[in-house]
N, C-alpha and C positions, 0 to 999 in steps of 0.2 A: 603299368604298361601291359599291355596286349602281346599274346604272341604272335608271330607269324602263320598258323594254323589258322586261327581267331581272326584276323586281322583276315586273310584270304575267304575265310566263311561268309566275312559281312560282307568283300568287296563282290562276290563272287568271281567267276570265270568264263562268262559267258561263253561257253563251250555248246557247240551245236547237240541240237536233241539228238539220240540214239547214238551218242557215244557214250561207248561202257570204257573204265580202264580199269582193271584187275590186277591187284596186285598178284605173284604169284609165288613169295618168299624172295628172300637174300636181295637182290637186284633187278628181279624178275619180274614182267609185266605182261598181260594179254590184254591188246587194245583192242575192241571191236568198232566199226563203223559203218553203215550202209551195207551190209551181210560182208564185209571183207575183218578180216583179224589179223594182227601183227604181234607176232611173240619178240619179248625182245628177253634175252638171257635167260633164257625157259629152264633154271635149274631146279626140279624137281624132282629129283633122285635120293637125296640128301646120303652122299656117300659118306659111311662113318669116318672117321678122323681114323679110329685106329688100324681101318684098312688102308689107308693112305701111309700111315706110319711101318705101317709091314708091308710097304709096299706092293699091296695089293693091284691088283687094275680094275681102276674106277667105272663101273658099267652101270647101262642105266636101270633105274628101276621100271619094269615096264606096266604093272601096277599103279606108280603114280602117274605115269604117264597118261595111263587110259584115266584115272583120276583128274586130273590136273589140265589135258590138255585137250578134253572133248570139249569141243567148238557147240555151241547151240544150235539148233534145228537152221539151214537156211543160211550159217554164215560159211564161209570158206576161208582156208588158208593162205592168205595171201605171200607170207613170208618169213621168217626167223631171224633173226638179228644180232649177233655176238658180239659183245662189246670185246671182249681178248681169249684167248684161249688158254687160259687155268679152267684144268678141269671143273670147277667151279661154275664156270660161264657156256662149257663147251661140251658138256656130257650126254649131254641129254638133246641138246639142238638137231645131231645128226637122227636118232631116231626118230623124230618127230616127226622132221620130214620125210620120213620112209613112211610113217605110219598114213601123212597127208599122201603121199604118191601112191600106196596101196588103198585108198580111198576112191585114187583115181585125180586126184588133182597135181596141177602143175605146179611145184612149190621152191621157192629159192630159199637159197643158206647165206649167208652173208658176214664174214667177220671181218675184224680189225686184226691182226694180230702180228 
């Protein structure tokens, strides 16, 4: 029997050309389309565990951020997307879109939580 990877590879997904979707760790996705991109759980901070456990305050790395969250020549920010707010999910989303508004774009935040 076939896995479900394998099985999706032969069916394909006819997914329109120039869609890119990136993963971007833990739950994390940058989807590009037609020059617009959508982060959705953009946790790329990776705040240690034992700052958490000393209760630390989880801040973003701004490092990986300029790492992780430069868009490609000609795309733009269109949005960010939270599925809940454990820092996990929610750490790094608000700078991001500081970083797209000092860019100069109009950018929404959006959770669930």
């Amino acid at each position: 029997m076939t896995g479900v990877a394998d099985e999706l590879e032969a069916r394909g997904l006819d997914l329109p050309g120039g869609l890119d979707i990136r993963w971007l760790g833990v739950s994390g996705f940058l989807i590009t389309y037609g020059g617009q991109a959508l982060m959705i759980d953009p946790y790329v901070s990776r705040v240690p565990l034992r700052s958490l456990l000393l209760r630390r305050r989880a801040l973003p790395d701004q490092a990986m951020i300029e790492r992780y969250a430069t868009l490609p020549e000609g795309v733009t920010l269109a949005g960010v997307l939270v599925g809940h707010t454990h820092f996990d999910h929610a750490v790094d989303a608000p700078a991001i879109c500081k970083r797209a508004r000092r860019a100069g774009l109009r950018v929404g935040l959006a959770w669930r939580g």
